[in-house]
C-alpha positions as CSV (number, residue, x, y, z in Angstrom):
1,X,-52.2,-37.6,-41.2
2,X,-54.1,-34.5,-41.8
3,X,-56.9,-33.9,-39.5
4,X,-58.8,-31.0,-38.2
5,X,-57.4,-28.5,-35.1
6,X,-61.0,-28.9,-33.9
7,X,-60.5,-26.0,-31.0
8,X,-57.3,-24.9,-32.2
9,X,-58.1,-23.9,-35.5
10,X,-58.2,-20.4,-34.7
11,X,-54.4,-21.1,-34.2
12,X,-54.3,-20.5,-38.5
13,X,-56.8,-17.4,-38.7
14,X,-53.7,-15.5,-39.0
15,X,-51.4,-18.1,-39.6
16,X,-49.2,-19.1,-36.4
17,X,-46.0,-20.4,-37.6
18,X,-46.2,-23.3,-34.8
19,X,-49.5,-24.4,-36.2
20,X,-48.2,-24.2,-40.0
21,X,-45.7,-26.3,-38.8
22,X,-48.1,-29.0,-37.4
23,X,-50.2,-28.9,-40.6
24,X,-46.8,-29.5,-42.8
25,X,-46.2,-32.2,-40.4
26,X,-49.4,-33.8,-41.5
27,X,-48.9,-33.7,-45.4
28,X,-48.4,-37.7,-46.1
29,X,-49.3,-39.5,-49.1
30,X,-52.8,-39.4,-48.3
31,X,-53.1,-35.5,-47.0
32,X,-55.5,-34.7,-50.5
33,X,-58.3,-36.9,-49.9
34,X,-58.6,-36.2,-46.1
35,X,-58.6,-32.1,-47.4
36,X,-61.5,-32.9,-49.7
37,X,-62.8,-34.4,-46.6
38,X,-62.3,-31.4,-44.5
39,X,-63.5,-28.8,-46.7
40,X,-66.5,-30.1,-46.9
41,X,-67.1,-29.8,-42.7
42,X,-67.2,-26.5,-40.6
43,X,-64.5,-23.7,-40.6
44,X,-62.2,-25.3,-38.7
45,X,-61.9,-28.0,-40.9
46,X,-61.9,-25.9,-43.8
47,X,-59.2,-23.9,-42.4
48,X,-56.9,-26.5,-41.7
49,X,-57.0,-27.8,-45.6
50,X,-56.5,-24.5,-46.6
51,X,-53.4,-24.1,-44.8
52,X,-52.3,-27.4,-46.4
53,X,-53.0,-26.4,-50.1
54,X,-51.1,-23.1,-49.6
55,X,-48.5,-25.0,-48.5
56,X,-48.4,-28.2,-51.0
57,X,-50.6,-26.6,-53.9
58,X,-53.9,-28.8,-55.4
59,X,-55.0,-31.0,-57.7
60,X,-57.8,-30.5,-60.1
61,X,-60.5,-32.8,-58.1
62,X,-58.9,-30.7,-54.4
63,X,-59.3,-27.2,-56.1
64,X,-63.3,-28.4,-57.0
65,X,-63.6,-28.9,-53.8
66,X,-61.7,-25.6,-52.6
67,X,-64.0,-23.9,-54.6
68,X,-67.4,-25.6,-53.9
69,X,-66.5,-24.2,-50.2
70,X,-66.0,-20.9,-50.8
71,X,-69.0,-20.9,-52.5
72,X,-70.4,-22.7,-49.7
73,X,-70.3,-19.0,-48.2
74,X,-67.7,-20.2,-45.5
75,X,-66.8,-18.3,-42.2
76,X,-62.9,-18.5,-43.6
77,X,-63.8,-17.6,-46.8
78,X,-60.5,-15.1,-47.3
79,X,-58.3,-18.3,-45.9
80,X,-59.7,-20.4,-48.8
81,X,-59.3,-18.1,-51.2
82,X,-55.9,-17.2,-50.2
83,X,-55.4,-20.9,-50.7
84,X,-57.1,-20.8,-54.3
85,X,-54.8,-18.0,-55.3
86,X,-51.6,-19.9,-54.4
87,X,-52.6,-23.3,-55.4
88,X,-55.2,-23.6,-58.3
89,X,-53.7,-23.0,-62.2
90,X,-57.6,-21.8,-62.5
91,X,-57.6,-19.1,-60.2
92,X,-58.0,-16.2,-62.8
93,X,-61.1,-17.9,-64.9
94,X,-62.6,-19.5,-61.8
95,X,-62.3,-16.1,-59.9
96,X,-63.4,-14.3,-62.5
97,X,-66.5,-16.4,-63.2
98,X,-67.8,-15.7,-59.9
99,X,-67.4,-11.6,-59.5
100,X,-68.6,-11.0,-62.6
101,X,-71.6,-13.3,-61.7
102,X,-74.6,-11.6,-60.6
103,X,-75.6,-14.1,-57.7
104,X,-75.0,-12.6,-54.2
105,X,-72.1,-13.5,-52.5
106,X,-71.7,-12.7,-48.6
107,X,-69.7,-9.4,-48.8
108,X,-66.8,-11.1,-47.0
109,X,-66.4,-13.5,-49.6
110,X,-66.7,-10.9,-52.1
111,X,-64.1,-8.5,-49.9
112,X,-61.9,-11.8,-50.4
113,X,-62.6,-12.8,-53.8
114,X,-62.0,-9.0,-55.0
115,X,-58.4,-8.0,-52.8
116,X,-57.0,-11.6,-54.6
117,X,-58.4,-11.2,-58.0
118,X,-56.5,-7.7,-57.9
119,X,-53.7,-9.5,-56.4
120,X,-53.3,-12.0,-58.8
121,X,-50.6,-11.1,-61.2
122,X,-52.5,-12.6,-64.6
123,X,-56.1,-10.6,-64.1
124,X,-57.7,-8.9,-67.3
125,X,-58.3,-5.3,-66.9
126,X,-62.0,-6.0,-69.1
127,X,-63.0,-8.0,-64.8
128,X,-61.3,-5.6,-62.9
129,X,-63.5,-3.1,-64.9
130,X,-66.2,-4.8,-63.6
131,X,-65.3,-5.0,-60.1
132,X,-67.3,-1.3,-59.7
133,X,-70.6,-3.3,-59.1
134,X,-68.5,-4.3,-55.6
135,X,-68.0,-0.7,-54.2
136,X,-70.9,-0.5,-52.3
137,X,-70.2,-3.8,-50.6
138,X,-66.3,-3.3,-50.8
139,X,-67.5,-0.8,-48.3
140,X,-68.6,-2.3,-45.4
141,X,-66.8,-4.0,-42.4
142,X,-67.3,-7.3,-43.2
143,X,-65.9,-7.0,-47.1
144,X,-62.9,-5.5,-45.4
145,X,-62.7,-8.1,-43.4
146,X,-62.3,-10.2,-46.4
147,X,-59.8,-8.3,-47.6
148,X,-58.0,-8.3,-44.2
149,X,-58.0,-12.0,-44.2
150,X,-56.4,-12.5,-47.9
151,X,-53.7,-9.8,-47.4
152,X,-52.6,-11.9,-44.0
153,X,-52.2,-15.6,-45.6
154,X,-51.1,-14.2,-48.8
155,X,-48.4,-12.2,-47.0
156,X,-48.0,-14.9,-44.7
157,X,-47.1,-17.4,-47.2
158,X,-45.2,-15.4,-49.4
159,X,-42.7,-14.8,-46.6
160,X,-42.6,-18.2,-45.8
161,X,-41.6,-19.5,-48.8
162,X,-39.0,-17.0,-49.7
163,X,-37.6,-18.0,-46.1
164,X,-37.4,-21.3,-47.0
């Protein structure tokens, strides 16, 4: 059953393989509805169903909720949008929607959103012309940050599942 690490979470800031492993463990018939549970607590929950939708994928109703966290302006903001990048067939549009957006975004979400947009092999160069209203907050600690966090799961996972 899929649950929170609680204290452990930080076990899957950069992704342990020992704690991937116990979150892959978890994944039963049930794992999406406790998921939409957890992303709707603190960052440790949101973490942990993260890590489970980079490693199983979403459905529509589990990438809403994916989304309406990062939005949320969560502390693991590049985890879940890592996750979004791997998992939701709506990544492009739904990524898209929000940097081009003019509401403010913490710039760590925005570090985040921008480093996987780019990442993303389908993006339209007419966004990534846009993406020049970021610079100035691409610029600070905490965007890179963001941008740190992406490149680790994304990396992460991408090894994983060639490995496997």
């Amino acid at each position: 059953m899929l649950r929170s690490f609680g204290l452990g979470a930080s076990r899957l800031l950069p992704p342990r393989p020992e704690a991937i492993d116990e979150v892959r463990a978890a994944l039963d018939d049930d794992w999406r509805a406790a998921a939409i549970e957890l992303l709707a607590g603190g960052w440790r929950d949101q973490v942990t169903a993260a890590a489970a939708i980079a490693l199983a994928g979403a459905d529509d109703d589990l990438c809403v909720a994916l989304w309406r966290a990062i939005d949320g302006a969560s502390w693991v903001a590049p985890q879940l949008v890592a996750a979004a990048l791997r998992a939701d067939p709506q990544f492009e549009s739904r990524a898209a929607d929000r940097l081009t957006d003019p509401a403010r975004r913490p710039p760590k979400t925005i570090g985040a959103l921008v480093r996987a947009y780019n990442r993303f092999p389908g993006h339209r160069m007419p966004v990534v012309a846009q993406l020049t209203v970021h610079d100035r907050t691409m610029a600070t600690e905490e965007a890179r940050i963001g941008v740190r966090g992406v490149d680790g799961w994304l990396d992460y996972f991408a090894a994983t599942s060639r490995s496997s």
